[in-house]
MILO-891701 format. One record per residue (C-alpha): z, x, y; residue in three letters. Coordinates in steps of 0.5 Angstrom, whole numbers, plus 500, padded with zeros to 3 digits. Example, Ala and Ser with C-alpha at 12.3 -4.5 7.8 and 13.67 -1.06 7.14 Angstrom:
BEGIN
516525491ALA 514527498SER 
This chain:
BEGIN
606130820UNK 600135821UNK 593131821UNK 588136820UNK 583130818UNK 582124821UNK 577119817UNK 575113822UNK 571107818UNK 569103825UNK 567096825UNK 565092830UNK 572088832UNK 577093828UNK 577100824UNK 580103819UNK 584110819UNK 586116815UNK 589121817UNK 589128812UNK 594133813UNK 592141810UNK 593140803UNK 588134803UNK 593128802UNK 594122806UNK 599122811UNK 595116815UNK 593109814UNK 593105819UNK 588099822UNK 587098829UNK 582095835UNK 576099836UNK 579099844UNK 586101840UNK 582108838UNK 581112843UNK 589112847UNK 591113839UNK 586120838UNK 588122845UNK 596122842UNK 594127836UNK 594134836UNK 587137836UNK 583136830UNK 577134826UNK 575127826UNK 570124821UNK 566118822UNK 559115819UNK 553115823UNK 552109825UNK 553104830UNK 557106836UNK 559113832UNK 554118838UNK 558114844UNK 565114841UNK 565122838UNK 562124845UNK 569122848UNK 573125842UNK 570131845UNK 572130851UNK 579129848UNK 578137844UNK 577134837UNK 571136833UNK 567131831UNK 563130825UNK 558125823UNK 556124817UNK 550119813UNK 553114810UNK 550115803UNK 554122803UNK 560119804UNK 559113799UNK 560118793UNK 568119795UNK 569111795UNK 574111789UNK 575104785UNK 575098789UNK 571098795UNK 575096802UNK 575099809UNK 582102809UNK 578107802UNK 571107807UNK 576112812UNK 578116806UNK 573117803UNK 569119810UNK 575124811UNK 575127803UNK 567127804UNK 568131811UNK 572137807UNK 567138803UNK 564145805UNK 557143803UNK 557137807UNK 551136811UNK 553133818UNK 549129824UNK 548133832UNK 552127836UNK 546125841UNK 546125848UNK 547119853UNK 539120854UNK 537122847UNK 540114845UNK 536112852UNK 530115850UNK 531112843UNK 533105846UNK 526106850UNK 522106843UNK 526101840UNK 525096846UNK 517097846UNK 516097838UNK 519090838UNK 514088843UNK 509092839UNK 512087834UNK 511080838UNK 505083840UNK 502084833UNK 505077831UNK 502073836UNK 495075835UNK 495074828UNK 497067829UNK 491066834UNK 487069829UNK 490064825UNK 488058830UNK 482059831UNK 481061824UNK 483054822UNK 477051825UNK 472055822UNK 472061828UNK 472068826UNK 473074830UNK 471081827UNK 478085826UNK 480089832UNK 486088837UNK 480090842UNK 475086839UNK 479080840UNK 482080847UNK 472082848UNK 470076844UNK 476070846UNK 472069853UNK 466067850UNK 469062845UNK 473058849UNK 467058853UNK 464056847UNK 465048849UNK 460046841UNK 466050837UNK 470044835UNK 477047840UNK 479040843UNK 482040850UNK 489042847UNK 488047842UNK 485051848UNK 491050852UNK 495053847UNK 491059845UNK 491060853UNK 498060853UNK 497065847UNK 493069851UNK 498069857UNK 504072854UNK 499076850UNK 497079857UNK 505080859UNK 507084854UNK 501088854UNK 503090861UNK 511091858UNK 508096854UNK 504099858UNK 510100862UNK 515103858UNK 508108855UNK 508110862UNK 515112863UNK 515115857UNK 509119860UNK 513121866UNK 519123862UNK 515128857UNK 511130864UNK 518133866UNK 521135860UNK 520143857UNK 521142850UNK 515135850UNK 511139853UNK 510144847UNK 510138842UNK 504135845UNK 499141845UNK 500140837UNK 495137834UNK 497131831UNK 503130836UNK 502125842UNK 508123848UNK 511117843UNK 511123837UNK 514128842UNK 518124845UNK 521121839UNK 522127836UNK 526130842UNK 531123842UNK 532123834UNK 532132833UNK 534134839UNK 534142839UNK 534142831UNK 540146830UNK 542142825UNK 535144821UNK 536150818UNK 528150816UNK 521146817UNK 522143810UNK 529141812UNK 526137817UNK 520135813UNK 526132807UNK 530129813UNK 523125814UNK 522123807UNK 515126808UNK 516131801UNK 516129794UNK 521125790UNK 524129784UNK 526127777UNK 526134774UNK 530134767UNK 532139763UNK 528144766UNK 521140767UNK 519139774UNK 516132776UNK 514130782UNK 513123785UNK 511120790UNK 514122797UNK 522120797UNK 521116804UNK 528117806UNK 530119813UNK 527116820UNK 522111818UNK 520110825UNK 518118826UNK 515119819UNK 510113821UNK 508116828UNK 507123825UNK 503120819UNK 498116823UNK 498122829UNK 495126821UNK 491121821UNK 488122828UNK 488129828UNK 485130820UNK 477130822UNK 477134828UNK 482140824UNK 477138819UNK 471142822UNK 475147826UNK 475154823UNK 482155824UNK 487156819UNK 490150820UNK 483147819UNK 481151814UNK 488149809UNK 486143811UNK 479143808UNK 481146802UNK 485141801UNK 481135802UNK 477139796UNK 481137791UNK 486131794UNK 485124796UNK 484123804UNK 491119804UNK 495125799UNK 492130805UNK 494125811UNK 500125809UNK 501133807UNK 498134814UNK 503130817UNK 509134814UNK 505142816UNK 506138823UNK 513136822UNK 515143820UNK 511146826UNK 515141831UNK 522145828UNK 519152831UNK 517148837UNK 524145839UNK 527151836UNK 525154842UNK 517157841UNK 513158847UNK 507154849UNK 503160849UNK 504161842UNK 503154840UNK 496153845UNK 494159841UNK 495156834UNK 492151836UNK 486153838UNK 486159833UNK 485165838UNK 483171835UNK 487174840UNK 493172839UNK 494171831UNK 499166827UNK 502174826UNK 505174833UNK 510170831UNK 509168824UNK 506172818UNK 500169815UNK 503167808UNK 509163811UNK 505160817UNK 502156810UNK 508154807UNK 511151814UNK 
């Protein structure tokens, strides 16, 4: 029995496996523990194992390298089309080995032990960016309750918040303001966590070649450049700026038929978290790139001519996307510095001609 194809369906406690040989048929059906999987790869003769991207799939297919197998990672909504009739584990693992035969199946780069640290960082401080959130919108709600208005702004509460509870005419009883004390301590406690991982976040792009370049883009600060390296990596897997651009959900959806093109709104697909942190980092950037005479501004303003304030957000926050591809490609800060500061004498051309630096 030759398995050229293994197709692992992990679960938390047990996985499913499928073993193809050359001809595609199923030569393997086996169910184990997911401890069981590792000891039974490193039996095998080398081969290609596939898996979905999920949880625990970056960890284990770096240990199936270290074994000599080739990984490929796979989204899971490209394996589901290869899912035949009922839907149960042992058929997940077929049809993840059956999808990774396909020639034009678009895989996943295994992330590295500091990319998924790294990504941990930002998920840790977003929950906390969370509760933080939700603390604030209660205290507004408490005091709200009793007629107290604060005007909208995070830092414009944490100014005002003194003065009312040293209000002692604004109808707070004794308890109330125990409370929103409390609510102001834990609110101090998880800013200053916040403020923490930021910091670490800083040092790391302090110390990091490729962050570095990101965040001389307009539009890119540590938290975008930062992401970007943990969640892209040297974007080898991108073939172009627009595959990342697509990969981030920040193009057009499309519903073309019989031969007439139509354009929706963007397709949202890909890292939620990333599209978010570039579109406000457009936003940030937009009216300063606005007044510049730069092609980038220029492109810009044209387009604010004609399109709503959002619509051109949102077409800037792609532009920077694209942008971020050539720059973990490997492109020089030098280079980026002067597109940025649109330098004369060092035009777009010495890098990129003109007419494609306006479809990046």
């Amino acid at each position: 029995m030759r398995i050229v194809m293994l197709g692992i369906d992990l679960g938390k406690n047990l996985c499913s496996l499928a073993g193809l040989d050359e001809t595609g048929a199923v030569v393997l059906r086996r169910r184990m523990k997911r401890a069981s999987v590792l000891p039974f790869t490193a039996q095998l003769e080398i081969c290609t194992v596939a898996m979905e991207a999920c949880c625990g799939a970056h960890h284990l297919g770096r240990q199936l390298v270290a074994q000599g197998h080739v990984v490929r990672l796979m989204s899971p909504a490209y394996v589901q089309p290869y899912v035949k009739a009922q839907k149960n584990d042992e058929r997940d693992a077929e049809a993840i080995a059956e999808a990774a035969t396909r020639p034009t199946m678009r895989y996943v780069e295994i992330k590295s032990e500091a990319q998924l640290e790294v990504q941990s960082l930002h998920r840790v401080r977003g929950r906390l960016v969370a509760e933080r959130t939700a603390l604030i919108n209660q205290l507004r709600a408490l005091m709200l309750e009793r007629g107290i208005a604060v005007p909208q702004g995070r830092c414009k509460l944490a100014r005002y918040l003194p003065e009312i509870l040293a209000d002692e005419r604004n109808g707070l009883g004794p308890r109330l303001r125990q409370l929103i004390e409390d609510i102001r301590e834990e609110w101090r406690s998880i800013d200053q966590r916040i403020k923490g991982y930021d910091d670490e976040l800083a040092e790391q792009v302090r110390n990091e070649d490729t962050a570095k370049r990101l965040i001389s883009i307009p539009g890119i600060g540590v938290l975008t450049a930062t992401a970007l390296v943990a969640a892209v990596g040297n974007a080898q897997t991108f073939s172009c700026g627009r595959d990342l651009a697509a990969w981030l959900g920040l193009v057009p959806r499309q519903a073309t038929t019989g031969g007439k093109p139509r354009l929706l709104h963007i397709s949202k697909r890909g890292n939620g978290y990333l599209r978010m942190l570039l579109i406000h980092g457009a936003r940030t950037a937009l009216p300063g790139l606005a007044k510049k005479d730069t092609p980038l501004g220029r492109w810009v303003k044209a387009l604010l001519a004609r399109a709503h304030r959002n619509v051109v957000t949102v077409a800037l926050a792609n532009k920077l996307a694209r942008i971020a591809v050539l720059t973990l490609s490997g492109l020089s800060s030098a280079r980026i510095s002067s597109v940025r500061a649109g330098d004369p004498a060092r035009p777009q051309t010495a890098w990129i001609s003109r007419t494609a630096w306006l479809r990046i």
